[in-house]
N, C-alpha and C positions, 0 to 999 in steps of 0.2 A: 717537766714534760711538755712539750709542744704541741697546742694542739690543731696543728694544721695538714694533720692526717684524716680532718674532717671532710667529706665532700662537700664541693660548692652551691651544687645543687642539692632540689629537695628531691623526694621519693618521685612524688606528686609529676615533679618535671622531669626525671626521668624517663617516668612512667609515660607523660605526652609525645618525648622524643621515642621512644619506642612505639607507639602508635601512629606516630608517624613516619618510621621508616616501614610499617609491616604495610602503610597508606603505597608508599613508595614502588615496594615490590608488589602492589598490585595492579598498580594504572600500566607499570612495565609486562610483565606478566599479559596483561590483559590486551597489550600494543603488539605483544608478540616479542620483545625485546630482550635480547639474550643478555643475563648478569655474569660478570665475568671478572675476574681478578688478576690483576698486573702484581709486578715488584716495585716494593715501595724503594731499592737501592737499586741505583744505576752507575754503571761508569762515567753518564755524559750530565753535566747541569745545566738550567736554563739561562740563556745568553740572554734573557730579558733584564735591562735595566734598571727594572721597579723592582726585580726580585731576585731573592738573596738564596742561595739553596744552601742545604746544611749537610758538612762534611762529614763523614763517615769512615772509619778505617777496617775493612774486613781485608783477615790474612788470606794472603797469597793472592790477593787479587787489586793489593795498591789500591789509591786513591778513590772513595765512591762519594757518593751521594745522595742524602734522600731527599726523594722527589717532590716540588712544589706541587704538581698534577701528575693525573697519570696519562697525559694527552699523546705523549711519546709511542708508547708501549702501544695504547687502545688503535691509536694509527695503526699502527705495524699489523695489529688483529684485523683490522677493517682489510690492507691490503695485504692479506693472507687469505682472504676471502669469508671472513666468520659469520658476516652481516651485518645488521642494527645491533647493538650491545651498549650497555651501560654496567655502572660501577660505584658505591658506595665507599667510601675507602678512606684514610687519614692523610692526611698531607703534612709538610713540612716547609715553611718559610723564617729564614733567618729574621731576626731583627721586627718582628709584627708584632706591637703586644698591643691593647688599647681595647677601649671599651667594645669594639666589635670586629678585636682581632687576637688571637692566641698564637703564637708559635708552631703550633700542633694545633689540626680542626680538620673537620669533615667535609669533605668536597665528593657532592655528585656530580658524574659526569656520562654526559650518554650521546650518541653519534645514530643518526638518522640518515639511509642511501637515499640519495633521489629527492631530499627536500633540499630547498635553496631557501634563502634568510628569513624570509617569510612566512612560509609553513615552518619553517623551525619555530618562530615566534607565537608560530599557534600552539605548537607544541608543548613550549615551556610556559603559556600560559593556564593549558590542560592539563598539567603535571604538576603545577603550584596549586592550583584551582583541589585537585585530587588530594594532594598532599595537608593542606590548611583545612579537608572536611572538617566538620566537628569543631575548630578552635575559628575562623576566623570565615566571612563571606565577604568575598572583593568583590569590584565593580570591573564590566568587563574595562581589559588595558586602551590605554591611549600611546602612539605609537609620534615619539617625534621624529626628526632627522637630527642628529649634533649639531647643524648651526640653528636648527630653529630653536634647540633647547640652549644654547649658548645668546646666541640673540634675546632669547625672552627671559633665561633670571638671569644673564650677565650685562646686556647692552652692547655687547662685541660680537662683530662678524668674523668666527675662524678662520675664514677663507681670504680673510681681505685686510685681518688686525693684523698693526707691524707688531714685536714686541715692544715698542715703547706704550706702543697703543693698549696692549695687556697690561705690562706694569701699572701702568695709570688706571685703569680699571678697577686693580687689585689696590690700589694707596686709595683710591676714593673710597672704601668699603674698611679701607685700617689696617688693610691684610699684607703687610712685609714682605716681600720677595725675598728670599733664602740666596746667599753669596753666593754667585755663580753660574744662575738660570737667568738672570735678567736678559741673557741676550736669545737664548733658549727658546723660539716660539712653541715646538711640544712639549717641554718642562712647565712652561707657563699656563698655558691651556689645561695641561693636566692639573696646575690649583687651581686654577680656577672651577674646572670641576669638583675639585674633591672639595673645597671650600666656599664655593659658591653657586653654582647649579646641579650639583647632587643633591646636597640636604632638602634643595627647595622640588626635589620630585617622587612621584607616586605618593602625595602628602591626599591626594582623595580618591586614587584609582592606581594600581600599577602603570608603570609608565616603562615602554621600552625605548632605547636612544638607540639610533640603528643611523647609519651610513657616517662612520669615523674616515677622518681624513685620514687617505693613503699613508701619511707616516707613521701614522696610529695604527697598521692593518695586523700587527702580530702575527698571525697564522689564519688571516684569511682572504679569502680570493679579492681582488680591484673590481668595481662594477665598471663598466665602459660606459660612455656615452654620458656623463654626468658632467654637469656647468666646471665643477673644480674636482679633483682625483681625490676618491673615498673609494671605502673597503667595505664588503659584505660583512659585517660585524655590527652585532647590537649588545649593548645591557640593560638588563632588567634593575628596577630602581622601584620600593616599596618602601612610603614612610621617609625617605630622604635615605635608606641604605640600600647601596649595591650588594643585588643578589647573584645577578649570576653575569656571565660573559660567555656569548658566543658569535661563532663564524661560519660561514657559508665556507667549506674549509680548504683552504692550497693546497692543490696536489702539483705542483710542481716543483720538482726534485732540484733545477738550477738556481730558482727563483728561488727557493726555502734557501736552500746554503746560502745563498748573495745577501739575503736578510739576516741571520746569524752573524753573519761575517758584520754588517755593520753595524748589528746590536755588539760586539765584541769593540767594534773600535770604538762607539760608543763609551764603552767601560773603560777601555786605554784613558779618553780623555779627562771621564769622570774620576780618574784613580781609581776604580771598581777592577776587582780580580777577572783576568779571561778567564772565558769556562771555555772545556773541551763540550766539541760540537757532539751530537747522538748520529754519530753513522751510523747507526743500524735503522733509525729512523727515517734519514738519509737512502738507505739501500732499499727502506722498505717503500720507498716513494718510487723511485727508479723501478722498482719493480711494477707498483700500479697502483694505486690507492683510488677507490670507485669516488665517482662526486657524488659530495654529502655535506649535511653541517653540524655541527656538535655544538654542546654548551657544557660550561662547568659552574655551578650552582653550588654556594657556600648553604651548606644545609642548617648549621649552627645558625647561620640567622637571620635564616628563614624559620626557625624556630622560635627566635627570638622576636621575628613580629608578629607571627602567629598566635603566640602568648604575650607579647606587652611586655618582655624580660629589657631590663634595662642596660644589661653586662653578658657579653658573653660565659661569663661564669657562674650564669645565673640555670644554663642550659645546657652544661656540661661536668661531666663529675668533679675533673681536678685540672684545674688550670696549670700553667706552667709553671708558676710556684709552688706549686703541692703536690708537684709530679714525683 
């Protein structure tokens, strides 16, 4: 008999994640912020290159997908005209397993009319700040720009490093560049983050990284007037892990498809599968999407630093092996 029918977690931590989702639905509740619910399967998957979505077959309707966010869908509701709305909800990414990644995990995500990057950032500060009551008290956040956090634990200027200039970076530290991205200057930058100025941030205060180089912008607006091209986008970073990710958010219909299109060729070169684009997403942009900015917030762990959990599965019932 096997016994890995057992849950991963205890009562105990359960019992915290549930005190703090009911934390959740009150700072919302009390924001005025409508809770609302999407389809975790879609026809379209995310053209994003970091991430992998996972295939799904329901009859009569061919090929689906379940969704890595619900960011798609929560658009569409914002330019339907629904208002501020957010979403607690499970998610799905291919290929993520790791001490504070699971396959399967909980992702909040909530969209704000009328704030720009800024007041968002107060935002997700006042709703972590809400959410940690009773388990943990931070110090208010410190807010860098990505080359000053890149500059100060890497020694490299984003804006100005060749990639030989990153490689070298990354060999002086011991850290191998992976066959393929050496010539990759946003492949490299991204390890350089994930292995060298992430872990070194929010280690005594929440820390948000806010203005990502324009190629870095995902799904969110260009600020104009800047020395080098960055995007209204920030992440929040507690204890050296990434908590949440958000944007000041593009509502342009031609400009979102032109992005897609070269996250897809992207994947051509990478050998990585095309994904079919979200035209309804698409249509629902065309139609009108108010300016606003949204964040999606790994709630697993933020729970995990909230209690001191050393593994994702220390904060959740059944990990992906006990599923």
């Amino acid at each position: 008999m096997t016994a890995d029918w057992w849950p991963s977690a205890t009562r105990a931590s359960l019992a915290t994640r549930a005190a703090m989702l009911s934390r959740a639905r009150v700072y919302f509740a009390c924001a005025g912020v409508l809770e609302v619910e999407t389809p975790q399967l879609s026809h379209a998957a995310v053209s994003d290159v970091h991430l992998e979505s996972v295939p799904a077959q329901v009859q009569g309707q061919g090929p689906m997908y379940l969704h890595t966010s619900p960011e798609y869908a929560m658009k569409r509701l914002l330019a339907s005209g629904i208002g501020d709305c957010w979403q607690m909800c499970r998610v799905f990414r291919d290929g993520e397993r790791g001490r504070h990644h699971n396959p399967e995990f909980t992702l909040l995500e909530w969209y704000r009319l009328g704030f720009d990057v800024n007041r968002m950032m107060d935002d997700v500060e006042a709703a972590v700040a809400a959410m940690l009551a009773n388990l943990r008290k931070l110090r208010p956040a410190e807010r860098l720009t990505y080359r000053e956090a890149l500059e100060r634990h890497a020694g490299v200027d984003p804006a100005t490093a060749s990639a030989e200039a990153l490689v070298a970076a990354l060999a002086t530290r011991g850290i191998e560049v992976p066959a393929g991205i050496d010539g990759d200057r946003d492949a490299l930058l991204d390890l350089i983050v994930s292995v060298i100025v992430g872990p070194a941030l929010g280690r005594d205060r929440p820390t948000f990284v806010h203005e990502y180089p324009a190629s870095q912008a995902a799904l969110a607006r260009l600020i104009p007037g800047r020395p080098w091209p960055v995007a209204a986008r920030f992440e929040l970073y507690i204890d050296g892990v990434e908590l949440a990710n958000g944007f000041e958010e593009l509502a342009d219909p031609a400009e979102q498809r032109s992005r897609f299109e070269v996250d897809n060729a992207q994947r051509r070169r990478r050998g990585l599968p095309v994904r079919p684009l979200d035209e309804r997403f698409l249509a629902a942009l065309e139609h009108g999407m108010p300016d606003c900015s949204g964040v999606a917030l790994g709630f697993d762990r933020l729970l995990m630093v909230g209690t001191g959990a050393k593994r994702i599965e220390d904060v959740i019932a059944f990990p992906i092996e006990r599923a």
